[in-house]
C-alpha positions in Angstrom: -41.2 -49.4 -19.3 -45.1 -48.8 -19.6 -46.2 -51.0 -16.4 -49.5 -52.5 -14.8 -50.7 -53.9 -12.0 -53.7 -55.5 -10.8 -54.5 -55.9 -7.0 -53.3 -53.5 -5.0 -53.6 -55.3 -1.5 -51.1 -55.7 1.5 -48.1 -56.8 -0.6 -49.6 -56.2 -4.0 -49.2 -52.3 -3.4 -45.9 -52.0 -1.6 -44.3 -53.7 -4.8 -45.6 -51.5 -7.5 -44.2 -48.8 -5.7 -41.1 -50.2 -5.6 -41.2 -50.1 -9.5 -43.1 -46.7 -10.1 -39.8 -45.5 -7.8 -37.5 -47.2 -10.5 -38.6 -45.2 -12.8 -41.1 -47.3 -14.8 -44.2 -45.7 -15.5 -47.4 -47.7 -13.4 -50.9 -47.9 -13.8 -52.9 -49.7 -11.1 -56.1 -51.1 -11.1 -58.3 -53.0 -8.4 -61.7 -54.2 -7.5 -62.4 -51.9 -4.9 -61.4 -48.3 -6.3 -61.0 -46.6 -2.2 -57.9 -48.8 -1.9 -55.9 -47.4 -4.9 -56.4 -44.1 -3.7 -53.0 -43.6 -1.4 -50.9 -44.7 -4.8 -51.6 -41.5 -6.3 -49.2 -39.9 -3.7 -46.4 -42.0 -5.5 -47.2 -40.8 -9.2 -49.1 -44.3 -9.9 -51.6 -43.5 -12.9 -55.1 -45.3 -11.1 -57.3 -46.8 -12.9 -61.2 -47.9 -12.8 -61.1 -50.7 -15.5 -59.1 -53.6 -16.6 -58.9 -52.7 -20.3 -57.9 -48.8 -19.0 -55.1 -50.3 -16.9 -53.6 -52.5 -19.2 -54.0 -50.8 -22.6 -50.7 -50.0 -24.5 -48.5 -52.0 -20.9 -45.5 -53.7 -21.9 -45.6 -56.0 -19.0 -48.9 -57.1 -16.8 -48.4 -58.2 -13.1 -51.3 -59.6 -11.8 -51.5 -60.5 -7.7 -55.2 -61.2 -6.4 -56.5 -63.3 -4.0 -57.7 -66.9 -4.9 -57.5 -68.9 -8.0 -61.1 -68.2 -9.6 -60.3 -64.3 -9.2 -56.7 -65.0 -11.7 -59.1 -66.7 -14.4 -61.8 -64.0 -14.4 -59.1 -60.9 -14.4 -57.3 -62.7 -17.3 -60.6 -64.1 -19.4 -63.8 -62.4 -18.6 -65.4 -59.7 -20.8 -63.2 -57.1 -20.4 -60.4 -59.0 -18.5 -56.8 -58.8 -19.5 -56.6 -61.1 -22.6 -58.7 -58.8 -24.3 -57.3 -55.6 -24.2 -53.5 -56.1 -24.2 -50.9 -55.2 -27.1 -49.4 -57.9 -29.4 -46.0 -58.8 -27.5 -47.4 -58.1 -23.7 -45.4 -59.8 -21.0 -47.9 -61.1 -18.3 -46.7 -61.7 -14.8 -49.1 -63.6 -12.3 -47.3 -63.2 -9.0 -50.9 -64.3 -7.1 -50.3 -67.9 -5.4 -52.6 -70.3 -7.6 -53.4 -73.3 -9.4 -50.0 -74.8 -11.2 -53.2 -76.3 -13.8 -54.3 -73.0 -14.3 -50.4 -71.3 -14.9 -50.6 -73.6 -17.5 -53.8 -73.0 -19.1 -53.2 -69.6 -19.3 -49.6 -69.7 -20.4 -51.5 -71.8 -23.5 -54.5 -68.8 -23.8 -51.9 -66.2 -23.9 -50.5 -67.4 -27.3 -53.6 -67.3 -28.9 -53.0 -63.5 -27.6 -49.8 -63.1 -29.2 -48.5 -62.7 -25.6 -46.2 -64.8 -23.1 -46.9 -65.8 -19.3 -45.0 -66.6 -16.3 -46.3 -67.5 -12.9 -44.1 -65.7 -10.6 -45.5 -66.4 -7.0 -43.6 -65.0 -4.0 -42.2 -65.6 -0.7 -41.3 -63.4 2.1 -44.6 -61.6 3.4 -45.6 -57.9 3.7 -41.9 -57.4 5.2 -40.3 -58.8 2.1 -42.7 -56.7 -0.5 -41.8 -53.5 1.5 -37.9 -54.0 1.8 -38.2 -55.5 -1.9 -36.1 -58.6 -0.4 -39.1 -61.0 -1.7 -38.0 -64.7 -2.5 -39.6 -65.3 -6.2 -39.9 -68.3 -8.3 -40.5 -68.2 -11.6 -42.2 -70.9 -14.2 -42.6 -70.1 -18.3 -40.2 -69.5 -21.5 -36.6 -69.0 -19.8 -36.4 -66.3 -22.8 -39.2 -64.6 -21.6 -37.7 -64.7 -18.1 -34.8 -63.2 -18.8 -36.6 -60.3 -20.1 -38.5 -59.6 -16.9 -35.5 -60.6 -14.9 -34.4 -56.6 -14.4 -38.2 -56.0 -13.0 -38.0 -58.7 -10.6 -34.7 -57.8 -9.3 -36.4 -54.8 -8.2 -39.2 -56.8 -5.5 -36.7 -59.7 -4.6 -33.2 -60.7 -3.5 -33.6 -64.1 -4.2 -35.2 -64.9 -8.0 -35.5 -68.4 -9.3 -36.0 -69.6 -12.7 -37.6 -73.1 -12.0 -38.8 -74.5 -15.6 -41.6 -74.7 -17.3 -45.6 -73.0 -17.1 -46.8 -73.8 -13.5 -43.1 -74.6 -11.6 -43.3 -71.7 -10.5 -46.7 -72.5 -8.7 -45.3 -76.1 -7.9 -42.3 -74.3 -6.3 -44.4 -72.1 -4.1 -46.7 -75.1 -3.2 -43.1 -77.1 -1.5 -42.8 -73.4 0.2 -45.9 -73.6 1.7 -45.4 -76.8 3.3 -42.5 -76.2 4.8 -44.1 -72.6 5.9 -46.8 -74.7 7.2 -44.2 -77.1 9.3 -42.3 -74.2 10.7 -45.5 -71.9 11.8 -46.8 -75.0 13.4 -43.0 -75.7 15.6 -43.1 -71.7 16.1 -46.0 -72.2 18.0 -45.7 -75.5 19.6 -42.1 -74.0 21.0 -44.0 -70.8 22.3 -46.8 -73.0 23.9 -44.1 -75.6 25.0 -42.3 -72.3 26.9 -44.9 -71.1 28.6 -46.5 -73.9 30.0 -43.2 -74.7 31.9 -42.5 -70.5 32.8 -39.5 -70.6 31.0 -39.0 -66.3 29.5 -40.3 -66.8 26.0 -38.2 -64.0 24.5 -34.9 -65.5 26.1 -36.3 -68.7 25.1 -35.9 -67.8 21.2 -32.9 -65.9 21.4 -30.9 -69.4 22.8 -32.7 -71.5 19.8 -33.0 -69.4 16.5 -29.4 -69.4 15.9 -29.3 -73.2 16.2 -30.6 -75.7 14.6 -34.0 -74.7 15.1 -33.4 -71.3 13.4 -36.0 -70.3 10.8 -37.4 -67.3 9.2 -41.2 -67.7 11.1 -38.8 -67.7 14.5 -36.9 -64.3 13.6 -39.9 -62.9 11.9 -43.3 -63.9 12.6 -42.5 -64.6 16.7 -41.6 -61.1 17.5 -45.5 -60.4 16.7 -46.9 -63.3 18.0 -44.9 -62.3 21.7 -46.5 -58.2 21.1 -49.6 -59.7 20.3 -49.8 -58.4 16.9 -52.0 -60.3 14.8 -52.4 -58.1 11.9 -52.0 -60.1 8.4 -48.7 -59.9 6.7 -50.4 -63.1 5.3 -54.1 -64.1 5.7 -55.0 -66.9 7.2 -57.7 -67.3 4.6 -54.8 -67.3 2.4 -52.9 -70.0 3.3 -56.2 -71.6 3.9 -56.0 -71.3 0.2 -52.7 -72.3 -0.5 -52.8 -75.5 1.6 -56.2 -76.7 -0.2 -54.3 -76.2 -3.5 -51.6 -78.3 -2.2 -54.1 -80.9 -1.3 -55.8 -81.0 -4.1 -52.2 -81.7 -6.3 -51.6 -84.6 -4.2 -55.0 -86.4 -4.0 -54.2 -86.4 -7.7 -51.0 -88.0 -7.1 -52.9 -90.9 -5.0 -50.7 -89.6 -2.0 -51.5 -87.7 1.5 -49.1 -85.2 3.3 -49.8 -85.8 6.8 -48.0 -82.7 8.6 -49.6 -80.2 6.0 -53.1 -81.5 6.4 -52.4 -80.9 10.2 -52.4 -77.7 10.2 -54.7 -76.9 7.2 -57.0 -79.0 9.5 -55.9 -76.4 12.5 -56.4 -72.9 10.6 -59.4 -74.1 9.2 -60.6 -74.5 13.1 -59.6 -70.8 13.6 -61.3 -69.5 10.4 -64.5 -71.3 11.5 -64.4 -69.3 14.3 -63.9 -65.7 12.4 -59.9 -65.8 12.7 -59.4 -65.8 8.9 -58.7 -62.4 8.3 -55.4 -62.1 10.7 -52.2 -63.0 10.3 -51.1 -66.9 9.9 -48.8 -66.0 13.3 -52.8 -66.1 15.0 -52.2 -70.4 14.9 -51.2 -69.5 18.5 -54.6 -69.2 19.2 -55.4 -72.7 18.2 -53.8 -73.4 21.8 -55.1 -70.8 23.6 -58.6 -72.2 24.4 -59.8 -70.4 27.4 -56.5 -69.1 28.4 -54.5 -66.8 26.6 -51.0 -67.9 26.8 -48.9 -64.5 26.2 
């Protein structure tokens, strides 16, 4: 199939390699032109507009950072809507608004096209072993069609219903990601305050009951003191206020989550939002750095 993909950032690029080596032809486009560059090593046609990327595709994926960026790529002068064939299947994999997968599953008619929001789980690992939880809102129909492509970035694909519950699924992920992150770090902070060995420490609980992907995953970096983003902080930052925003509208507060939103935003005011989401350990450091 005639492929392309907008934003080619941490995960972003990782995946469209995985589909350029499937055989599918790819065209890549993103805002800053120096960071497509490496992809031509992998035979990814790389492009310096919108309209150039996406002419003559049979299916768009689309994963930027932030809300506002996902309207302008798909309705600006120039943006997707306006340059794509009659029958394009667009794929927002970008974790956004579940109002806005809606609005633009509507738009895209008027297009002659069809729209799924396809957010993901699993982190830069997960895009670079292609073992990427995704979850998937729009026309079943038009899921099924895209189902081969998506088998190809994930090992765990879910068709949850309608425009935007694919968004809605991603927003319960977040909060539990949220939860876990925080008892990640509370455990680690917990451990060293009382000398216990923080590495022996995690081997005895992550095959309990207290098991969880952030414990077999994201602690290993935390304990080498590798903060580089798998996910941004200014991400989940992101994610979080979306979250918020869906239940203020519900009349209803979730405690735990507004917690730690409250806590990365602390670390972000003080120029932490570009690491890794594993950095919350910080939040506890205060003068002394505790691994």
């Amino acid at each position: 199939m005639k492929l392309a993909w907008i934003g080619t950032g941490v995960m972003g690029s990782a995946m469209l390699i995985h589909l350029k080596k499937a055989g599918h032809d790819v065209s890549a486009y993103n805002r800053t032109f120096e960071k497509m560059l490496p992809l031509k090593e992998h035979g990814v046609h790389i492009c310096e507009s919108i309209a150039a990327c996406v002419k003559d595709a049979d299916v768009v994926f689309t994963m930027v950072g932030y809300p506002k960026d996902v309207e302008d790529i798909y309705t600006c002068k120039d943006g997707i809507f306006e340059h794509i064939k009659k029958g394009c299947i667009l794929i927002d994999m970008t974790t956004s608004s579940p109002a806005l997968a809606q609005s633009l599953y509507e738009k895209a008619k008027m297009y002659h096209a069809y729209m799924l929001d396809a957010p993901v789980s699993g982190g830069d690992s997960g895009a670079k072993s292609a073992t990427l939880s995704i979850m998937v809102g729009g026309d079943k129909e038009v899921f099924e069609q895209a189902y081969p492509l998506f088998k190809i970035l994930g090992t765990s694909i879910h068709y949850m219903g309608t425009a935007g519950c694919g968004q809605h699924t991603k927003a319960c992920n977040q909060i539990a990601v949220a939860g876990a992150v925080a008892a990640m770090s509370e455990a680690i902070v917990y451990a060293c305050k009382q000398n216990l060995p923080v590495e022996k420490m995690l081997n005895a609980i992550s095959k309990g009951a207290a098991g969880s992907w952030q414990l077999e995953h994201t602690a290993p970096r935390v304990l080498a003191n590798d903060f580089q983003p798998g996910f941004y902080i200014k991400h989940f930052i992101k994610d979080m206020n979306i979250i918020k925003a869906e239940m203020n509208a519900k009349d209803m507060e979730l405690m735990m989550l507004n917690t730690v939103l409250e806590m990365y935003r602390t670390l972000a005011e003080n120029g932490e939002e570009n690491l890794g989401t594993q950095a919350l350990i910080h939040y506890y450091d205060n003068d002394e750095k505790l691994i």
